[in-house]
VOGU-3710 file (C-alpha; in Angstrom, 3 decimals, decimal comma):
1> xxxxxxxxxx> 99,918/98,373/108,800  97,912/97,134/105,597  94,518/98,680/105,354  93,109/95,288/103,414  93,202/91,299/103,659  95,877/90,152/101,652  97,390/86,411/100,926  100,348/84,610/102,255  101,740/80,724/102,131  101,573/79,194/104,975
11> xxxxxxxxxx> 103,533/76,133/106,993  101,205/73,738/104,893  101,869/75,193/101,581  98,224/76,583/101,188  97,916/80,156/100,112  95,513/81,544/103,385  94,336/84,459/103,704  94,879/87,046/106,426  92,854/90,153/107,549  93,437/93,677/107,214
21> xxxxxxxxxx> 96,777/94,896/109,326  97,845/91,231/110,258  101,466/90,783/109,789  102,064/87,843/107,170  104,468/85,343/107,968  105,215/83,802/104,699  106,635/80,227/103,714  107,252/80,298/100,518  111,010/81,283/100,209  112,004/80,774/103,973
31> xxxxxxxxxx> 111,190/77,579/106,355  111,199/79,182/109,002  109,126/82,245/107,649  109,266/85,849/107,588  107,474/88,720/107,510  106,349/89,880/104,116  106,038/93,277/103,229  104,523/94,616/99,562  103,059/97,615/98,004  100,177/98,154/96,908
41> xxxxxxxxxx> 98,987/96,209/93,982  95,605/95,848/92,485  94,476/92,157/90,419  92,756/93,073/87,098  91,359/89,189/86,320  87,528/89,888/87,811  87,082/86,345/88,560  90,759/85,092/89,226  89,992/81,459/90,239  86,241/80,837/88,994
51> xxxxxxxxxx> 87,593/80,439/85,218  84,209/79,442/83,706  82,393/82,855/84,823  84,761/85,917/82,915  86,570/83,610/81,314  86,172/83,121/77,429  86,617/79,409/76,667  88,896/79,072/73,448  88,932/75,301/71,706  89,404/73,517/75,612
61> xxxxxxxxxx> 87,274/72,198/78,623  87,390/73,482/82,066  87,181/70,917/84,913  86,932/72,508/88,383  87,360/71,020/91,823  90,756/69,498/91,164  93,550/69,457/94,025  95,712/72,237/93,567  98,471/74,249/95,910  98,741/72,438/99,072
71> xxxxxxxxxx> 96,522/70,185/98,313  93,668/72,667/97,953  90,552/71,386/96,133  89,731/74,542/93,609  92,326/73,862/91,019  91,031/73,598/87,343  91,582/71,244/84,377  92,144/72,837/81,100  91,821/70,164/78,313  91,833/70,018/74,815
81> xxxxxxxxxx> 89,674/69,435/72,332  90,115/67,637/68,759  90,812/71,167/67,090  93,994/72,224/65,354  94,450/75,454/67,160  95,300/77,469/70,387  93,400/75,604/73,309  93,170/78,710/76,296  90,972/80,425/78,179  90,801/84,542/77,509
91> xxxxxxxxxx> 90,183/87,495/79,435  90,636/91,319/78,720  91,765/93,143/81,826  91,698/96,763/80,183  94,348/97,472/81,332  97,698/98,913/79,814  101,660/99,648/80,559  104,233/97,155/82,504  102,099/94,176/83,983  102,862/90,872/85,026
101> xxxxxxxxxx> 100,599/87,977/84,245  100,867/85,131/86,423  99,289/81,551/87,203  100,296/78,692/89,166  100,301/75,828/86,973  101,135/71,821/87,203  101,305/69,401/84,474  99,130/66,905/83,607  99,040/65,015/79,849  100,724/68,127/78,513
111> xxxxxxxxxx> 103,934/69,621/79,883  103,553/72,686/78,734  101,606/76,136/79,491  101,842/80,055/77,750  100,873/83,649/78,718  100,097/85,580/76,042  99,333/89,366/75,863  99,400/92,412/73,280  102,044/94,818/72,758  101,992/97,815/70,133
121> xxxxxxxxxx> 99,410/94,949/68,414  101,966/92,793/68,008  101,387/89,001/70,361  103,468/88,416/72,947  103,726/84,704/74,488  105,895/83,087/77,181  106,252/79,233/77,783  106,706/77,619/81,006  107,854/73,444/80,983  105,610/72,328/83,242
131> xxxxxxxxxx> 107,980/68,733/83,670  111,029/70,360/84,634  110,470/73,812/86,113  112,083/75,991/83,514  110,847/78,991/81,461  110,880/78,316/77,885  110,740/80,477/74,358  110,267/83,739/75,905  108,931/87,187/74,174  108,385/89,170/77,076
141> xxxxxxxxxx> 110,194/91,418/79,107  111,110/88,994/81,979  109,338/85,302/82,905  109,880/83,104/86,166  109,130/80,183/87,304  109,063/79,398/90,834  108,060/76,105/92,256  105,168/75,950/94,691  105,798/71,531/95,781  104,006/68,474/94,347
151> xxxxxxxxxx> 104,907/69,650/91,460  103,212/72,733/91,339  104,581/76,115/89,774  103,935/79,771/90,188  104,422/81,483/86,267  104,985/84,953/85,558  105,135/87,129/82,848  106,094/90,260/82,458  105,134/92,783/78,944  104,551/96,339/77,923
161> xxxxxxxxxx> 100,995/95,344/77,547  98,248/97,112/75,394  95,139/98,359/77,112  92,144/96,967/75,199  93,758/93,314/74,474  93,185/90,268/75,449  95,143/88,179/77,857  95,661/84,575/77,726  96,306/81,261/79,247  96,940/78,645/77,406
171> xxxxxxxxxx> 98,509/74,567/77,477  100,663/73,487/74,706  102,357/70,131/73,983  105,471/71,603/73,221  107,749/74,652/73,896  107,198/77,940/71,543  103,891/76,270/69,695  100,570/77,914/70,954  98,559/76,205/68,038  98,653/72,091/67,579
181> xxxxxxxxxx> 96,213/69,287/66,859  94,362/68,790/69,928  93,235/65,084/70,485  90,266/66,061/73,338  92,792/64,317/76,512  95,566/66,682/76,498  95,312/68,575/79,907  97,103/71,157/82,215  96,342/72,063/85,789  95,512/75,830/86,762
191> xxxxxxxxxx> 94,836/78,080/89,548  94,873/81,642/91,057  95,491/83,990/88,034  96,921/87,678/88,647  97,407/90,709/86,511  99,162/93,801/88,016  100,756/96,615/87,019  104,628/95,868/87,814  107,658/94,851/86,649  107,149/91,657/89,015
201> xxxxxxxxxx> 104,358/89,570/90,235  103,320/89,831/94,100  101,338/87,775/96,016  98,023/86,299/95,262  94,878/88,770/95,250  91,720/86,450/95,364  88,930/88,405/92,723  85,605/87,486/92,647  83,686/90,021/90,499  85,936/93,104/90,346
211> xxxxxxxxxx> 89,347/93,935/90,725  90,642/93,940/94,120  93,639/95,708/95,495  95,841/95,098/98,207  96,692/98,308/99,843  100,846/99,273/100,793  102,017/97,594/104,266  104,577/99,156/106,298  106,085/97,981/109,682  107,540/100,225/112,104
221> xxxxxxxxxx> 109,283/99,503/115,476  107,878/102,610/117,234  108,418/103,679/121,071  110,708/100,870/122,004  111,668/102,595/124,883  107,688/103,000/126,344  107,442/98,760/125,340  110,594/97,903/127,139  109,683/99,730/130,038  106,740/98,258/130,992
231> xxxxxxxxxx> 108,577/94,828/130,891  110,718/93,500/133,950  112,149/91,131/130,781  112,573/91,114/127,384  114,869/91,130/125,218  116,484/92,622/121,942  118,596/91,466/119,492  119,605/92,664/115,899  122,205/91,680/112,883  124,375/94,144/111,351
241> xxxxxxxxxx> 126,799/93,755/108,551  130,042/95,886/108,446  130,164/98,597/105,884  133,033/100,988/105,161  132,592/103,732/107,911  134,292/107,292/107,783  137,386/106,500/110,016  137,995/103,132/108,511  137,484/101,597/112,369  138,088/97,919/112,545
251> xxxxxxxxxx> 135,149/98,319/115,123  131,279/97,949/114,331  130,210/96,822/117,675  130,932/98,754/121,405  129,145/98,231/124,538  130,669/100,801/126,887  129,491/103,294/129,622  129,483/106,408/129,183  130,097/108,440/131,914  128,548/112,024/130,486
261> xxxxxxxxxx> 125,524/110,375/130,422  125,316/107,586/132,343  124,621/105,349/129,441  125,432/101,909/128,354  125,646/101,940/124,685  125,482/99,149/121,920  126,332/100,335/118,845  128,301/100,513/115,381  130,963/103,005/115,194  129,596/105,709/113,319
271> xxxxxxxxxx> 126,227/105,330/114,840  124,398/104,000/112,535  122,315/102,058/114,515  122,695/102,714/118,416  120,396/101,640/121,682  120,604/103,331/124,270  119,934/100,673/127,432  120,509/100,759/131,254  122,884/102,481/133,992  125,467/102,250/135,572
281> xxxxxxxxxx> 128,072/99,440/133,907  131,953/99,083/134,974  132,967/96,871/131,238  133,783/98,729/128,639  135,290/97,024/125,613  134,391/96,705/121,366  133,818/93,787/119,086  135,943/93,909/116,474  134,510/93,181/112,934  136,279/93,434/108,989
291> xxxxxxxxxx> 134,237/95,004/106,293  131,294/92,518/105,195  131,158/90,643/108,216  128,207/89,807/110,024  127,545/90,655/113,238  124,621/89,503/115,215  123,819/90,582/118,638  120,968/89,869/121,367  120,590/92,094/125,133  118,537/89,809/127,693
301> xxxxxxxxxx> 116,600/91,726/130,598  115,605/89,331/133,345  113,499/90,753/136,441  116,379/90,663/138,838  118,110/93,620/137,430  120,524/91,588/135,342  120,824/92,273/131,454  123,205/90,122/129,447  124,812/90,548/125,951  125,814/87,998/123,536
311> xxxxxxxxxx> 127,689/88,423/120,239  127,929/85,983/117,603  126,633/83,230/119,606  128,894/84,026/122,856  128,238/85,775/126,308  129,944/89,631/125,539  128,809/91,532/128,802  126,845/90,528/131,784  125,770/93,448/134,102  123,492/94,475/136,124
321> xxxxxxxxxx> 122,007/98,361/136,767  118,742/100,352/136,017  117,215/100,314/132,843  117,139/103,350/131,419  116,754/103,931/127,650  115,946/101,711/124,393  116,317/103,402/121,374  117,317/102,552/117,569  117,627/104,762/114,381  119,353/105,072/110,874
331> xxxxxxxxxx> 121,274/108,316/110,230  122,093/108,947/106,853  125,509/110,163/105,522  129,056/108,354/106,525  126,717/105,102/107,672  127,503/102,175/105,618  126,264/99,628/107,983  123,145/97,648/106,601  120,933/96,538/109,926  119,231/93,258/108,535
341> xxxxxxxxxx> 117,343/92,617/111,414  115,880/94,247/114,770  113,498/92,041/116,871  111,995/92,362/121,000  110,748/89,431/122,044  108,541/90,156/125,502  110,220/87,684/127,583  113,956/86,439/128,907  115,018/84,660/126,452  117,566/81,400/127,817
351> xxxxxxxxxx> 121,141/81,503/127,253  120,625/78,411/124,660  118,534/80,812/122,727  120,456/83,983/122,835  123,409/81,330/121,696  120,928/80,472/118,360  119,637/83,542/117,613  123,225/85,255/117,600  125,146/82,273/116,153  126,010/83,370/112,608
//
């Protein structure tokens, strides 16, 4: 659930956007992608990539139209002009408190771009080395650099900043120096400014006008049970890793039936994660696991009746029986397990992919 549109990086390395309660399957940090999840965050910048509209124009040139992240075409050049002095582009957010400041930047003519904001009146700046992907002389709280391809970088700042004061971006020719002799060629390339209040900079908010906020997203996996049962396949798998548990069991992992209730469980030891799945089932055996090992699991329903489980990328337990319950929660307490993962997937999955997707 996310009650606004919000941004993500896709396969192609463009920052899309995606509408209100649309899960976003982000690319940025993970190949393969997965599902990012953020509070809520509001961008201050009122125009945060039309920099010649809010945007005071300090001793530089703004081109727009240049290709930018994934070889978007609204990326901006900030040049130089002949002046000895800082060559940036200003805007005061009016905002106050822990923000970070960010822009994706890539080098042109000059390696070298700053954030600057106010604290108790005193200037704050951080530089980012456009050439080589590293954070420079830094004055803030915290800075990062984190690199976007074709040589493109997302830079953040973070500062106690003073409500009232101005922020900056600015391009430099060299590390720590926000003030040098322009020569009118010196350039940077710039796009997609954010300020938020945080200690760390979230995805993009596009502004155009006003602040914007991206509202809290949460994801639930409600009423397996109801989902499951409606399905003559499907199947489940998860990824636990061993914590210390209250009996010091070697075991995380049993699949058993249990004759007081006619149920087959899957679960850790203590229960910290348990499911609840079909009856009856003659097997009854555990996995065993050492503290901090992984263990990744997968249950496959097919429409004949059969279910199969497979642990760590082998066949545990094939059965076959009535389905009867699918159910997962955390208790709180002795459980030390951390669950990493829980997934249903609507169809059988093969036995090739139930080999993958538990294969550690």
């Amino acid at each position: 659930t996310r009650a606004s549109s919000a941004t993500v990086v896709n396969k192609d390395g463009l920052i899309e956007v995606v509408g209100s309660g649309e899960p976003r399957i982000d690319f940025k940090d993970d190949a393969k992608g997965a599902l990012l999840l953020e509070p809520l965050r509001s961008n201050s910048f009122l125009q945060s990539n039309q920099f010649d509209t809010t945007w005071t124009l300090f001793n530089a040139v703004r081109t727009p139209n240049q290709i930018g992240v994934g070889n978007s075409t609204d990326a901006w050049k900030i040049t130089d002009n002949t002046t000895n002095s800082r060559h940036s582009i200003i805007q005061n957010t009016n905002t106050g408190g822990i923000i970070s400041m960010s822009i994706y930047a890539k080098a042109n003519s000059v390696n070298f771009i700053y954030l600057r904001g106010v604290t108790n009146s005193a200037n704050k700046y951080t530089w980012f080395n456009l050439a080589n992907g590293t954070v420079g002389v830094n004055q803030g709280i915290s800075a990062e650099i984190v690199p976007m391809g074709n040589g493109w970088y997302r830079c953040t700042m973070t500062l106690d900043h003073q409500s009232g004061f101005e922020n900056y971006i600015g391009i430099s020719n060299e590390d720590g120096v926000s003030t040098y002799q322009g020569d009118g060629f010196g350039s940077a390339f710039i796009q997609y400014s954010q300020s938020e209040i945080g200690s760390y900079a979230t995805s993009y908010i596009p502004t155009q006008g006003s602040a914007v906020t991206r509202t809290l997203e949460t994801s639930n996996i409600d009423n397996l049970d109801d989902y499951v049962s409606s399905k003559t396949s499907w199947t489940a798998m998860g990824e636990f890793v061993k914590g210390q548990d209250k009996d010091n069991s070697q075991y995380i992992f049993y699949a058993y039936y249990l004759a007081s209730s006619n149920l087959f469980r899957i679960r850790d030891y203590i229960d910290s994660v348990r499911f609840y799945l079909f009856e009856p089932i003659e097997q009854s055996s555990g996995f065993p696991a050492t503290l901090g090992q992984t263990i990744k699991w997968a249950i496959r329903a097919k429409s004949d009746g059969t279910y199969s489980v497979y642990v760590n990328g082998a066949l545990f337990i094939e059965t076959s029986g009535t389905f009867r319950k699918l159910d997962g929660y955390n208790m709180v307490g002795n459980a030390k397990t951390s669950v990493n993962n829980l997934k249903v997937y609507n169809t059988a999955l093969t036995d090739a992919e139930l080999q993958a997707l538990t294969t550690i």
